[in-house]
N, C-alpha and C positions, 0 to 999 in steps of 0.2 A: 504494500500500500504506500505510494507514493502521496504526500501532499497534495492539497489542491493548485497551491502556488507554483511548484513544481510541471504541473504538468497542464496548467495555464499562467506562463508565464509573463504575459502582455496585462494582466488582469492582478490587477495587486490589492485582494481582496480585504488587507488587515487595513490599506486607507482608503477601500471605494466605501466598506458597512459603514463606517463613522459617520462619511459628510452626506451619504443617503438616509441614515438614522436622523441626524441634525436637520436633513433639509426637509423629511416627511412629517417632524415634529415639530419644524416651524412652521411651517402650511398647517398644521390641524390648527397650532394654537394661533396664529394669521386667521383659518379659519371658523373655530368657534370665538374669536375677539370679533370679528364680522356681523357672525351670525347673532352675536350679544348688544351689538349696534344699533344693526338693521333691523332685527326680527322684534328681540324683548323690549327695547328701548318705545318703538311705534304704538306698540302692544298695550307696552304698560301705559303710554298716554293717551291713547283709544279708552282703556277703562278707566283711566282718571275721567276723561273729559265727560264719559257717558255714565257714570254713576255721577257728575257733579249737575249733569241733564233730568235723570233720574229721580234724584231729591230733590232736583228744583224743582219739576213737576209731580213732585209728590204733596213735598213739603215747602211751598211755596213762602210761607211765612218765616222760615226758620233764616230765609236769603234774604237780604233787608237790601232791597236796592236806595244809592247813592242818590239818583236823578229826581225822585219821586220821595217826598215826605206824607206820612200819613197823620 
C-alpha cells in the first residue's frame, strides 16, 4: 500500500483539504450570515409591523394618536 501522495503526485492533498475545509466553511457561515439578513431580519419586521396593525385594530384606545386630542 503505497500512499495517496505517492501515487498522485501533482495533487498535494495535506494542502488542497485545509483551504477547501476553510473555503466551504466560509461560504456556509457567508451563507447562513445572508440568510440571517435577508430572511429573519424582513420577517421579524413583517410581524412587528402586523401585530402593531393588529392591536391597533383591536385595541384602538390603548394607541393615543398625537394629531387628534380627545
Amino acid at each position: 500500500m503505497r500512499p495517496i501522495s505517492l501515487i498522485f503526485p501533482s495533487l498535494p492533498l495535506s494542502s488542497l483539504f485545509p483551504s477547501l475545509l476553510s473555503f466551504s466553511s466560509s461560504i456556509s457561515i457567508l451563507h447562513f450570515h445572508f440568510k440571517l439578513r435577508f430572511s429573519f431580519f424582513p420577517s421579524f419586521i413583517h410581524i412587528y409591523i402586523h401585530t402593531l396593525i393588529y392591536t391597533h385594530t383591536l385595541h384602538p384606545d390603548s394607541f393615543i394618536p398625537t394629531s387628534q386630542t380627545v
